[in-house]
N, C-alpha and C positions, 0 to 999 in steps of 0.2 A: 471397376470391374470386380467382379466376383470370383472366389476362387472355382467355383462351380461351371462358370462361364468360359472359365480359362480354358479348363478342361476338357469341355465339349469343344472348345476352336483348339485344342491343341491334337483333337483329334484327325486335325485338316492337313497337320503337318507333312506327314508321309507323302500326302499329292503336292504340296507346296514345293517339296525339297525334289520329288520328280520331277516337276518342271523346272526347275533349276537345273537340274543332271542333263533332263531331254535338250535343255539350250543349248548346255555347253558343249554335248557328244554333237547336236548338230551345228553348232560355230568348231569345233576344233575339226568335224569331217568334211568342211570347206576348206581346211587349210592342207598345204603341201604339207608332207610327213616333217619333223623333223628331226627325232631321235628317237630310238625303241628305248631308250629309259623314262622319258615322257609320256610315252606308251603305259608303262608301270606305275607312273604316277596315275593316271589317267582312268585305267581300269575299275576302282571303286564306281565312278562315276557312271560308267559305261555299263557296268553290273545293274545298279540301281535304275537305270533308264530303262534297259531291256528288261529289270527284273518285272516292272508291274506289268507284265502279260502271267507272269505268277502270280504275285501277289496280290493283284486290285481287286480279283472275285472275295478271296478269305478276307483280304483287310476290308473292303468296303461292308461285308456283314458281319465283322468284330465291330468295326467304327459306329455301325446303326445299333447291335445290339445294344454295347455303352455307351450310346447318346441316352438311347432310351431309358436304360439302369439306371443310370446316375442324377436323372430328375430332380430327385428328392432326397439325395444323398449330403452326407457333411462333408466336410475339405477330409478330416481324416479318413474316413470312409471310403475318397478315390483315391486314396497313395495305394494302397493295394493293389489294385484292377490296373492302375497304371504302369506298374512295375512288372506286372505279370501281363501284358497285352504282350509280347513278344513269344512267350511261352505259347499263350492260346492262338496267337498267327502259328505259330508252330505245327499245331495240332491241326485249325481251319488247313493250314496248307497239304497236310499231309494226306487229311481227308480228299482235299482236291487229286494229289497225286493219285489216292488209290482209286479214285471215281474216273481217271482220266484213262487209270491203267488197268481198267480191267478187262478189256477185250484182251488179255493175254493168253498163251496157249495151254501154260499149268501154273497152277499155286506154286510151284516149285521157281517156276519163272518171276510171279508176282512178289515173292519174296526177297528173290536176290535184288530184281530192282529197287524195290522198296525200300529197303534195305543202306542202298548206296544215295538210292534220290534223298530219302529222311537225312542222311548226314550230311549232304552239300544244300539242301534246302533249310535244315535244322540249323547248319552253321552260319550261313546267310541270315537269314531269318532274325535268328537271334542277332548279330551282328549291325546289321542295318536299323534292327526294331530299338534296342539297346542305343543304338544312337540315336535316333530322334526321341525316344522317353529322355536320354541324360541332356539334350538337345531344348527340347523344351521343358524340360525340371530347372535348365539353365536360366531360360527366359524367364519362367514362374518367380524363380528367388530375384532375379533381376528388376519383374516389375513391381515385384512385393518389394524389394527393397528400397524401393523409390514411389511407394505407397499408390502404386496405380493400380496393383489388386490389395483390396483391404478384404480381412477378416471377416466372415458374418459370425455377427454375435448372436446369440441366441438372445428372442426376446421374454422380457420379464412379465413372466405369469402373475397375477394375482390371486389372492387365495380369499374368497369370498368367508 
């Protein structure tokens, strides 16, 4: 596999690890309760399953935009974009918030919420995003270390 290849299926991750989340929020809410400190373990989970009614519009056209981007791109080329995809969901989401919240009754209103949504969306965001990029950065060095993505080498030009 190629590192470029990696890339575009690592962009799959975020829905991969939601349905992992939606499993488990709907197998632990068939079970009887059994401690609110389990509860607090639990919540991460719980967060990320109900989050993608946020997240799936921004992420899924961050996701399209850099499938597309990255075509023709080198491996060093996507560490960038990689590392910064949690910052620009940041930004898609924000834009979401402010489009959802504009039937508001003044700027004055729009601000305050905005305001409070950008830092609990901001700190999600980054949070959740940070983890699946150090999540699959993990995978990448793991498959490369075990040579199942190799290198593209640039090929040799001839000089007539």
């Amino acid at each position: 596999m190629k590192p470029r290849t990696y890339f575009r299926l690592a962009l799959l991750f975020p829905y991969i690890l939601w349905i992992v989340c939606a499993l488990i929020v709907f197998i632990l809410s068939s079970i009887p309760k059994t401690s609110s400190s389990w509860d607090i373990v639990m919540m991460p989970f719980f967060f990320y399953a109900f989050g993608i009614l946020l997240w799936f519009i921004p992420y899924t056209i961050l996701a399209i935009g850099m499938w597309v981007w990255s075509k023709d791109k080198s491996t060093a080329a996507l560490y960038k974009p990689a590392l910064a995809a949690p910052l620009l969901l940041f930004v898609l989401m924000l834009i979401e918030v402010v489009l959802i919240s504009l039937p508001v009754n003044s700027v004055t209103e729009l601000t305050e919420e905005l305001l409070s949504q950008s830092a609990v969306l901001g700190g999600f965001s980054l949070v959740f995003g940070y983890l699946c990029v150090g999540i699959a950065l993990g995978i990448y060095k793991f498959l490369k270390s075990r040579n199942i993505i190799t290198e593209e080498t640039p090929q040799a030009t001839s000089v007539d």
